[in-house]
N, C-alpha and C positions, 0 to 999 in steps of 0.2 A: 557512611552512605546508607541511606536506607536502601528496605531489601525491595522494597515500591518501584515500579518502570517510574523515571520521569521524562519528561521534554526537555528541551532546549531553549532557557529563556526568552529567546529572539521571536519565536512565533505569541509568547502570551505577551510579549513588548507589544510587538505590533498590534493584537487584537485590543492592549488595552489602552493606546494612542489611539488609534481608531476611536474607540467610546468615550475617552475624556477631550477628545477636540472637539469631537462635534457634541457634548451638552447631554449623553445616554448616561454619564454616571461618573461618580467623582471617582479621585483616587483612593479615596478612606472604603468606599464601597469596594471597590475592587482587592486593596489588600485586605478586607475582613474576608472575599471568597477564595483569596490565595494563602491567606495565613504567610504572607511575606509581605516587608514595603516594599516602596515603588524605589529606596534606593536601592536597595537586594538585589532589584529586576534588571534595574541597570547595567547588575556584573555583567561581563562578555560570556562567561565561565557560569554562569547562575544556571539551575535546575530545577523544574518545577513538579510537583506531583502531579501524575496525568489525571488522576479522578480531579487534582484540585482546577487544572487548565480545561479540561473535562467540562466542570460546574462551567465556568467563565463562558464555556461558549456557547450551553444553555439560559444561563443570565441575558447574553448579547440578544440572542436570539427574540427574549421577551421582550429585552429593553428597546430596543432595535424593531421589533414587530415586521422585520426582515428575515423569513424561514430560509432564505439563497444568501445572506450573507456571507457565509464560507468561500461561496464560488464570486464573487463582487469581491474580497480582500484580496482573493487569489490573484484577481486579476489586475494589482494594483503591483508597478514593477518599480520599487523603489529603491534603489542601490545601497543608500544608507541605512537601511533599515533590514537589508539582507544577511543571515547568516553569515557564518562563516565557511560552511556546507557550499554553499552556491557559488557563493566567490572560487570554491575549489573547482570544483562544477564547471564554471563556464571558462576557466584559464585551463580545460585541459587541453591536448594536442588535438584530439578528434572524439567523433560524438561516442567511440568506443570507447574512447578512454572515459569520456565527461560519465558515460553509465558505469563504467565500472565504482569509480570514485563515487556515485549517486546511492549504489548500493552497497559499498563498503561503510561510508560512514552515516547512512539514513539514519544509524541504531542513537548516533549524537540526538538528532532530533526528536525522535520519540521510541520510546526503547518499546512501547506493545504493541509495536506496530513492526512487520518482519518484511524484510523483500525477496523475493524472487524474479529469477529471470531463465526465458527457457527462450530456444530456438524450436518455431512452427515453420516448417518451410522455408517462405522469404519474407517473413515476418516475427520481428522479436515482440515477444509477450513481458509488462514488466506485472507484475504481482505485489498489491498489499495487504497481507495476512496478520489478523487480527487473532492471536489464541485465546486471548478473555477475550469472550463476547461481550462482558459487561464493559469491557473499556470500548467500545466501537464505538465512536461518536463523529457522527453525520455530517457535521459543520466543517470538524477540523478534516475529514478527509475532502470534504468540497473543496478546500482550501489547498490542500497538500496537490493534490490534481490538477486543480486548476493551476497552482504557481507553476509549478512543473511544465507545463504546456504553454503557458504564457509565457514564463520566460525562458523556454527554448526559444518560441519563435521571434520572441525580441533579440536575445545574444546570437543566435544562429543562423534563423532564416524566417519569415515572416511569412512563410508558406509549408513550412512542416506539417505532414500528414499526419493524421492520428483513422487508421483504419476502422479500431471498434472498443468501444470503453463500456466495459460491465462491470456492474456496482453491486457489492454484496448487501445494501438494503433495499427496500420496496422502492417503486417511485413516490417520493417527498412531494410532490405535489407542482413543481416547477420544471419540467422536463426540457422545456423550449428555452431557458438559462445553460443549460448542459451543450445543446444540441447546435447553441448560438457558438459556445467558446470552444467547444472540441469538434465541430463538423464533421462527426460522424455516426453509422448508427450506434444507439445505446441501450443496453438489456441493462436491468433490476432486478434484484430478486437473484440474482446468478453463484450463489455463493461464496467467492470471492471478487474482491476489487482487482480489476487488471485493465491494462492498456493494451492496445497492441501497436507497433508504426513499423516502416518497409525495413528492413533489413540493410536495403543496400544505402540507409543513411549512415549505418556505423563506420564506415572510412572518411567521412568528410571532416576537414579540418574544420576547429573552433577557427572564426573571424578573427576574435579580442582576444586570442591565447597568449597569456606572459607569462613564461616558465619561471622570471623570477617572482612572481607573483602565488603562485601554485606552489612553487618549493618552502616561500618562509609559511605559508599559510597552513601546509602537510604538516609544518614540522609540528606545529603550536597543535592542531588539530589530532592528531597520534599519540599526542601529550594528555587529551583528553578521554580520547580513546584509552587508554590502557587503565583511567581512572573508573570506568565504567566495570561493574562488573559483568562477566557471561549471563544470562539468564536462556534458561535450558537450553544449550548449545547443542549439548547433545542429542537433543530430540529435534531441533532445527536443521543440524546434519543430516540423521537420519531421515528426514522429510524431503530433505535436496538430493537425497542419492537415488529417492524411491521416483521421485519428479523426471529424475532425468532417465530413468529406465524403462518409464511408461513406452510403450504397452505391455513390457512383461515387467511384475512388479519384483524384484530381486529378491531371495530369501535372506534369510538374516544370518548365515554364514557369510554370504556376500557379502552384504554391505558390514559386520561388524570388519572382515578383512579391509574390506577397505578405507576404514575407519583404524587400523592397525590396532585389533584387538581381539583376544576372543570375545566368542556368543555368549560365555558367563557376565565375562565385562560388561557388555553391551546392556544384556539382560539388567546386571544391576544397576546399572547407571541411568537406564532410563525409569527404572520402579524410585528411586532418587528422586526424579522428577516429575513423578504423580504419572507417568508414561507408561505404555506396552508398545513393542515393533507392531504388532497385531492393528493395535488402533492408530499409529501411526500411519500404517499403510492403507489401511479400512479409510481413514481419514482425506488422504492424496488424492485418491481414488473418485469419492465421492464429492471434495469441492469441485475436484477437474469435469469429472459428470454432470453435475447443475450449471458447471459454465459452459460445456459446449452445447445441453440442452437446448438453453435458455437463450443461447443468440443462436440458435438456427441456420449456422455455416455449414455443420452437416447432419448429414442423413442419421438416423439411428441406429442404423449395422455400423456404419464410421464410426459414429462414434464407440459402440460398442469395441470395437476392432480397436480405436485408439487406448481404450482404458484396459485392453489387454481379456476380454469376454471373450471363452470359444465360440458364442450365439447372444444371437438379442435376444432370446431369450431368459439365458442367464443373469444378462443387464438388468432385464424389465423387473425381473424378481430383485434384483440386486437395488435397483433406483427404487421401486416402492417401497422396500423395507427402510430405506431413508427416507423417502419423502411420504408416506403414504399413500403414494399416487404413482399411475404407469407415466413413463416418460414423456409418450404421444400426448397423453391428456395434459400433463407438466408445460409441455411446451405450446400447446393449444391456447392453456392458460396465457400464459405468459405475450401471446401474439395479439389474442385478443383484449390485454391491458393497456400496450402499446399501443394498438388501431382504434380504442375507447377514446385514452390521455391525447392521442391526436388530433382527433375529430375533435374534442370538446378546445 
């Protein structure tokens, strides 16, 4: 196994069925930018390099002369052509379960891609965190989003809400593709990628739920899982224990105990991983800060208050040193891109 995140064959299947039915690029093209054949791809079990799925869907892009193609395949709900992921997905008992199972095995589909999930009030937030910047690639999250949302509301309900979706690149240049498939508002630029939808959807049973269907499909699926290796587990822990403590950020006795370890352990296990607690929590802090900026839910003492600031004060100095800009101005920005990209 190489030591590289890869995908899960099923998504570069389908973008690269997509490009050789309709006439954008043979298959000889496609395996010279996968450096695999198209029998490889076929495996169920097959894994691909994300820089090399990565290229393919800048290739598409050209070939395609389609910059929203991500969000167009997303929304393309093809049973046959779905993971194995999904099919777990949507045979779970309730939408609690289908998320849990969503986030447990995402890491199948693309390993430098991380999820989170926190409780805001009466709204669950789902989170996709990208720790190489250099693997963020625009197309395959359009895609990842939109099938998610798509095919909820086809296996689920055809009216599922999605309250607010912010995208940690700039707007791309198609806002009104976004705003058509997820109807709701949507901030760019926000730091990270996340969803938000009503809380009180997690008790509703799946429609099509077939527990024998779910059961042979876990087992093959955890078969897979265990082939994967960790990659920085330990500093993803420690990101989820700081997540969940917001607004007061936990010191690092804390979360190594609860990590059942000491603070030397801790300490060395994340220098292991090119890591510090310090920047991990520095880190938290700050993606969570340019997202509630940036969609303008709340005020900027709230938000202060929610990132755990004795004063907005503290913030303002706190957010410039990140952004090089005051918050107010940050989000000023940010309102009048949106009310530009509308107008025109």
């Amino acid at each position: 196994m190489t030591d590289s995140p890869t995908v899960s064959a099923s998504g570069t299947l389908a973008l690269t069925h997509y490009l050789t039915s309709r006439g954008f690029a043979t298959q000889d093209h496609i395996d010279g930018i996968l450096g695999i054949s198209s029998e490889e791809l076929e495996d169920p079990d097959c894994r691909v390099a994300v820089h090399s799925h990565n290229q393919l869907w800048q290739e598409a892009l050209l070939l395609t002369g389609d910059p929203a193609l991500g969000l167009r395949l997303g929304e393309i709900v093809d049973p046959d052509r779905m993971g194995l992921m999904s099919h777990i997905v949507f045979n779970s008992d309730t939408i609690e379960h289908a998320l849990e199972e969503y986030m447990r095995l995402h890491r199948l589909v693309n390993e430098a891609v991380h999820l989170y999930q926190t409780r805001e009030g009466d709204r669950i937030r789902v989170t996709w965190h990208v720790p190489d910047p250099a693997l963020y690639c625009i197309p395959d999250m359009d895609r990842t989003l939109s099938a998610a949302v798509t095919r909820a509301r086809h296996f689920i309900h055809p009216r599922l809400a999605i309250e607010q979706l912010s995208l940690a690149h700039e707007d791309p240049g198609y806002r009104a593709h976004y705003e058509r498939i997820f109807q709701c508002p949507v901030t760019f630029g926000a730091g990270e990628t996340s969803l938000c939808f009503p809380a009180r959807y997690l008790d509703s049973p799946l429609p099509h739920r077939n527990p024998y269907v779910h059961s042979a499909l876990t087992t093959h699926v955890n078969r897979l899982l265990r082939q994967l290796r960790p990659r920085k587990t330990v500093s993803e822990r420690v990101r989820r224990i700081i997540q969940k403590h917001l607004p007061r950020t936990p010191d690092v006795d804390r979360v190594a105990s609860a990590m059942h370890m000491s603070r030397q352990t801790l300490y060395r296990k994340l220098k292991k991983e090119g890591e510090s607690f310090q920047n991990l929590a520095e880190t938290v802090r700050r993606e969570r800060a340019l997202q509630y900026v940036a969609e303008g839910e709340y005020g900027l003492t709230e938000v202060a208050f929610l990132l755990g600031f004795s004063e907005l004060s503290a913030f303002s100095r706190a957010f410039k040193r990140w952004t090089g800009e005051s918050p107010g101005h940050y989000r000023t920005r940010h309102r009048e891109t949106q009310t530009s990209t509308i107008a025109d």
